[in-house]
C-alpha positions, 0 to 999 in steps of 0.5 A: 714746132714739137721737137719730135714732129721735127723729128718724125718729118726729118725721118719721112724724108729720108725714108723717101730718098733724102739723105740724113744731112740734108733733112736736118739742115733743112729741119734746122730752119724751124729750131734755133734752141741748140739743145732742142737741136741736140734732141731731134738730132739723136733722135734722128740719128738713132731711128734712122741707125736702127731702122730695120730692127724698128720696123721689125718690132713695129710690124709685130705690134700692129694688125697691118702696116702703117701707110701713113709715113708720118704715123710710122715715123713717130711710132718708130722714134718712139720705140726708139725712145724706149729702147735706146734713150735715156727718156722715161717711160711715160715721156716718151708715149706721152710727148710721142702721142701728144704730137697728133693733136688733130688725128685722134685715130692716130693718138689711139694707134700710137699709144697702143703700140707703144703702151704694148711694147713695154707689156712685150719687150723683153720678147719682142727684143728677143725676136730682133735679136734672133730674125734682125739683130744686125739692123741692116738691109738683108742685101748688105749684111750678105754682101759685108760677109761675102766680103769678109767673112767673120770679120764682117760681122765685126763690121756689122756691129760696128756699124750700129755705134756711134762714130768718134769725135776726131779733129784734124789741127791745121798745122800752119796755125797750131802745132797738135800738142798746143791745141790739146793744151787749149781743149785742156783749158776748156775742160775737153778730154781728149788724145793725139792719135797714132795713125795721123799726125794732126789727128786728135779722138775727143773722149766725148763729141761736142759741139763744134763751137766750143773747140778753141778758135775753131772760127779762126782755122784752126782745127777741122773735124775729120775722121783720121782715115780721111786724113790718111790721103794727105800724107799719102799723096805728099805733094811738094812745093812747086807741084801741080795737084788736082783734087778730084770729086773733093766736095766737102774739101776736107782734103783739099784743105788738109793737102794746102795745111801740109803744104803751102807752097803747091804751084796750085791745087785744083779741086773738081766736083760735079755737084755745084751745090757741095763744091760750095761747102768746099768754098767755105771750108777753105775760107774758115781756114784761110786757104786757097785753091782753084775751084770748079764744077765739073765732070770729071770723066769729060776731061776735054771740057775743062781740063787745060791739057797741062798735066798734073805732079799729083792726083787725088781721086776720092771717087764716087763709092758705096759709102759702106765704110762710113755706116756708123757716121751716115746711117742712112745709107742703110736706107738710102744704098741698093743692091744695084747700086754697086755695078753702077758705081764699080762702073763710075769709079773706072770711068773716072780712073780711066780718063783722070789717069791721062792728066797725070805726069809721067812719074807722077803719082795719082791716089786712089781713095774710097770710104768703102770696104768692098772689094769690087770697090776697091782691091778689085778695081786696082786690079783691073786698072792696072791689066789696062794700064800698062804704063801703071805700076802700084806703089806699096803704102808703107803703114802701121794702120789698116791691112795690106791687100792684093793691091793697096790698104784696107781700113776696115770700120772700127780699127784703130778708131777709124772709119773703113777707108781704102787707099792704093797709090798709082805710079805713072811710068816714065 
């Protein structure tokens, strides 16, 4: 199939509720060719970056807007093309045309929209950077900078990049200074990272079959302020850890790499479908832990009333920190979600707070920068919990805030992440 219909049906499905990572896996069923996947890949994700400033340019070229969300899609990666890839020109308007073999209408459309677009470029980008240039969704640039002030719009910007490369080495393997040697031998530039002690930031991504005995466990890919919740929680030998919402199970592995000898870890999530992917990641990586499906608010259907040494709480979130990585959550999130969310996360806190041990401690995550999601939610937690005392996070990285840290997107190469940890009093 035409790299750039593929492309264009990834897209339609995202702009009709799906996420970006499921299209594409689905997508995957009909490419086999890796560099082809690469091709749809950046296409996908850059249309889908940019979507907002697109549509924007698109709206100016056309006499009324395009229906036909396959049409719209193609005409989109095609301006994509233009503006952000390295494709020519008269490649790029004439593989984008030549997918409509049947529509003739659509031909013709296509290729006077964006035959006019290099006639109008240089105005028609100045327009966008003028009405659009943020290329997010109205609701989230004013809720960012509500939040932030000037510095949202450092946030905004960096959102629009390309997320890094970063590898998280599996301790019980390899020590990180080895495993750089090894992405040394294999021509792989790349450097250890100050904020974590197993991260490593690739100069350049690469596909994750080229990093050195990858099959074998020993290295996963995971943003470094992901890897913060590990060192964080430092749980011991001997103790009893429950992982809460922890699909994908990048840090339930990473908490079993730092420590082997746990009583036992349990990992929760409501979604059976992602707690698999969870389930392969720890068999890739050799590790174990108890599995399982399930609602964490409704703690009396599978808690057995043993309590836990330590809790993760990666809950539920806008995801407004990871943007840059998931670009479809500009499409994907609404205004109206956040209420919902806010009410989710302390639901969830509310009734995993009670599996907690006296003097045990419980981290409270998210991969969002909004303050209702976070500092804010610390705060009214601990006004109900009066058995809850914060401990201070002692770190080089991110931002103290009224109650716990703040990773804002961008700094220290990191994706915007929160952290407060909970002390339950004795």
């Amino acid at each position: 199939m035409n790299s750039r219909l593929v492309a264009a049906n990834v897209i339609v499905k995202v702009i009709s509720g799906k996420s970006l990572t499921v299209a594409l896996e689905e997508a995957w069923s009909t490419v086999d060719d890796i560099q082809e996947r690469a091709f749809i890949q950046a296409l996908c994700y850059g249309t889908i970056r940019y979507y907002f400033r697109l549509e924007y340019i698109l709206n100016r070229l056309v006499n009324k807007p395009i229906k036909d969300k396959q049409i719209k899609a193609l005409a989109l990666l095609g301006l994509y093309q233009l503006q952000y890839m390295r494709v020519k020109d008269h490649a790029a308007v004439s593989e984008t045309v030549a997918v409509m073999k049947k529509k003739q209408w659509a031909k013709s459309l296509l290729n006077a929209v964006l035959r006019r677009y290099l006639r109008e470029q240089d105005e028609l980008e100045a327009l966008a950077d003028k009405h659009i240039a943020y290329a997010h969704p109205d609701w989230m640039i004013k809720l960012i900078k509500e939040n932030w002030g000037d510095k949202g719009k450092a946030i905004l910007v960096e959102n629009n990049q390309a997320p890094p490369m970063v590898l998280r080495v599996n301790q019980q393997k390899c020590s990180r200074e080895a495993y750089l040697q090894l992405l040394a031998a294999e021509n792989i530039q790349a450097s250890p990272m100050q904020t974590s002690a197993q991260a490593i930031l690739l100069d350049s991504p690469v596909l994750v079959g080229k990093l050195p005995k990858f099959s074998e466990g020993w290295v996963s890919v995971q943003d470094a302020a992901a890897q913060l919740a590990a060192s964080i929680l430092s749980a011991q030998a001997g103790e009893r850890v429950l992982d809460v919402c922890a699909a994908p199970g990048g840090k339930t592995a990473h908490i079993l790499e730092s420590e082997p000898d746990l009583l036992s870890l349990l990992a929760i999530d409501i979604d059976v479908k992602r707690l698999e992917r969870v389930k392969e990641n720890l068999a890739r990586l050799q590790l174990n832990a108890d599995l399982l499906a399930a609602d964490a608010i409704d703690t009396e259907a599978w808690w057995d009333e043993v309590l836990f040494d330590k809790i993760l709480l990666d809950a539920p979130c806008s995801a407004l920190g990871v943007v840059r990585r998931h670009p479809d959550i500009k499409l994907l999130r609404r205004a109206e979600d956040i209420v919902v969310l806010q009410q989710l996360q302390q639901a969830i806190l509310l009734a995993i707070w009670k599996l907690l041990k006296p003097g045990g401690v419980l981290v409270y995550a998210t991969c969002s920068i909004l303050k209702q999601e976070n500092e804010q939610q610390i705060e009214s937690f601990l006004a109900q919990q009066s058995d809850a005392k914060e401990r201070l996070i002692e770190a080089e990285w991110g931002e103290i805030r009224p109650h716990g840290r703040q990773i804002l997107t961008g700094s220290q190469s990191m994706d915007g992440f929160y952290y407060a940890c909970l002390e339950k009093q004795v």
